[in-house]
C-alpha positions as CSV (number, residue, x, y, z in Angstrom):
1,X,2.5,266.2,24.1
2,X,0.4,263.8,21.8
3,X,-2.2,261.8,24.1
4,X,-3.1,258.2,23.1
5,X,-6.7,258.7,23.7
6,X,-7.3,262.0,22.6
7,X,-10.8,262.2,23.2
8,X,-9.6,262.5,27.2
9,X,-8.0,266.0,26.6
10,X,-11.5,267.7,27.4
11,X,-11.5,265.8,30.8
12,X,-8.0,266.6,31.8
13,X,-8.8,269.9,30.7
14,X,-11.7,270.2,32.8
15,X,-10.6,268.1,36.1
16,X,-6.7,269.1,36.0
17,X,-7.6,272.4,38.3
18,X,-9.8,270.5,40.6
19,X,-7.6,267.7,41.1
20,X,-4.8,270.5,41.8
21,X,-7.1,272.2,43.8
22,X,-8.1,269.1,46.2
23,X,-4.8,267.9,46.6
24,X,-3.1,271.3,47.9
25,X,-6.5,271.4,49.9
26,X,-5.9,267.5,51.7
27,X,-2.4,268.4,51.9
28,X,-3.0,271.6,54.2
29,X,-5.6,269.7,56.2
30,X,-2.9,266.7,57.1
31,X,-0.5,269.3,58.2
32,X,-3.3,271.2,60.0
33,X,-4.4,267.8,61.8
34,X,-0.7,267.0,62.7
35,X,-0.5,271.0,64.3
36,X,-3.7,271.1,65.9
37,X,-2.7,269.3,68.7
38,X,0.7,271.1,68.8
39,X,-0.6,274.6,68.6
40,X,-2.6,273.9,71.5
41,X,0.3,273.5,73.4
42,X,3.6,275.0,71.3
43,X,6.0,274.2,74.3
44,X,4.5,270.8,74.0
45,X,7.0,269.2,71.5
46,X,10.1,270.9,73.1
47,X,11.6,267.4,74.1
48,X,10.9,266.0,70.8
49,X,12.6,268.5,68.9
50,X,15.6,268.6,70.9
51,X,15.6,265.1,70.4
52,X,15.9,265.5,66.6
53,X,19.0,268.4,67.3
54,X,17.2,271.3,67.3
55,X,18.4,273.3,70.7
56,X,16.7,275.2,71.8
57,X,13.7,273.3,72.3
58,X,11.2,276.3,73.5
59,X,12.2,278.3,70.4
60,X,11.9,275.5,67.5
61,X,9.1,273.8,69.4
62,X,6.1,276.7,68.5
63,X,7.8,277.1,65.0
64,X,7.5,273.8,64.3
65,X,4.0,273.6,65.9
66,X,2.7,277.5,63.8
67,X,4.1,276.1,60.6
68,X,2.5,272.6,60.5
69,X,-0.9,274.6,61.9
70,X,-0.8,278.1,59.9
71,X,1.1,276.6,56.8
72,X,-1.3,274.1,56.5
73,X,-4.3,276.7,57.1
74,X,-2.5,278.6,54.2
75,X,-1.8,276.0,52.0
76,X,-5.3,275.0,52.0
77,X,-6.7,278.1,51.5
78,X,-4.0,279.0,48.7
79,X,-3.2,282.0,50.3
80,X,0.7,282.8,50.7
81,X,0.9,279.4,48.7
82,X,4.4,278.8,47.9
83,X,5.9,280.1,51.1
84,X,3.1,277.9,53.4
85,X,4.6,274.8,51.2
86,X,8.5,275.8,51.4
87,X,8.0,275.9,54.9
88,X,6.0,273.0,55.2
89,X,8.6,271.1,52.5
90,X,11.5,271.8,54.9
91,X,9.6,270.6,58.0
92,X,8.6,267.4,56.2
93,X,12.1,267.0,55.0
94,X,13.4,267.0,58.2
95,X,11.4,264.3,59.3
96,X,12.6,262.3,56.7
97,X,16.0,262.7,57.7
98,X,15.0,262.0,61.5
99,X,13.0,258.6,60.0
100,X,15.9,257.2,57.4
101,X,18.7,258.6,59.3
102,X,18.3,259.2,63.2
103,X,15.9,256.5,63.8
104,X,17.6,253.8,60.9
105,X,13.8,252.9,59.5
106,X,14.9,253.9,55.9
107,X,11.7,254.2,53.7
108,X,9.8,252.8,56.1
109,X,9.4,255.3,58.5
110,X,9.6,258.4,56.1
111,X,7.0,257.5,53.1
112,X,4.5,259.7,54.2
113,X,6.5,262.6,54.7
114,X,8.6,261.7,51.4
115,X,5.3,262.1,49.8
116,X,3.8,265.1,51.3
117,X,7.4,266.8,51.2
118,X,6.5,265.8,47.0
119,X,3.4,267.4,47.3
120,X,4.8,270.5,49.0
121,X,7.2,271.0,46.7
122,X,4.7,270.7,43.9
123,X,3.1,273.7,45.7
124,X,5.8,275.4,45.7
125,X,7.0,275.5,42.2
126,X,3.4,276.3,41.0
127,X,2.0,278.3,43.6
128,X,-2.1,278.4,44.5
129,X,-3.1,278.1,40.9
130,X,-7.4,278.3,39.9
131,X,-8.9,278.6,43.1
132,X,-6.7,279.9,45.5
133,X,-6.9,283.3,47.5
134,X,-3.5,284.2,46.3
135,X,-5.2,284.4,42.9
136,X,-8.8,285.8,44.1
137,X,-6.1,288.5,45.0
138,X,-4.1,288.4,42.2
139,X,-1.2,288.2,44.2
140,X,1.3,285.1,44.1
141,X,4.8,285.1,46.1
């Protein structure tokens, strides 16, 4: 594709993998800062889950709280990138649903997660890219 102003190319160029790269980077630390407080206490969110359908609590409550913690490590890291993101992508989906459907807020409620859930899935079509351990190992799922 033609740009309009061509003398930007170089830029894009040159910023395109850092701006991938901090973006996969704040995306892992949001999840990590929402699972922080869960892994500290997997059983913690038990009631919530439940609450959202998921039975049984105990069992989807430490997933919930490993995959918001360790797939946002991962994702941050670019290590195990485009599983960390699916994972994350379906957890983020799911809040969506509970937002718009469960809790009637529509877009309101669920345009953070609509957005990360983007951003996941972003990750997870493109994987770790430039500066990633999943390419320091040359390794990609």
């Amino acid at each position: 594709m033609k740009l309009i102003i061509p003398a930007l190319g170089p830029f894009y160029d040159r910023w395109g993998g850092i701006a991938e790269t901090l973006l996969r980077i704040v995306v892992g630390g949001a999840l990590v800062t929402h699972g922080y407080v869960k892994i500290q206490d997997p059983f913690g969110a038990a009631g919530m889950v439940e609450g959202l359908g998921f039975y049984p609590g105990a069992f989807w409550s430490p997933l919930l709280s490993a995959t918001e913690f360790f797939g946002g490590i991962f994702l941050a890291i670019g290590f195990l990138t485009r599983p960390a993101a699916l994972a994350a992508m379906i957890v983020l989906l799911v809040t969506v649903w509970f937002h718009w459907i469960v809790m009637a807020q529509g877009y309101a409620g669920a345009e953070k997660s609509i957005i990360w859930a983007a951003a996941c899935f972003y990750f997870v079509i493109h994987g770790g890219k430039r500066w990633s351990v999943d390419r320091l190992i040359g390794r990609s799922f």
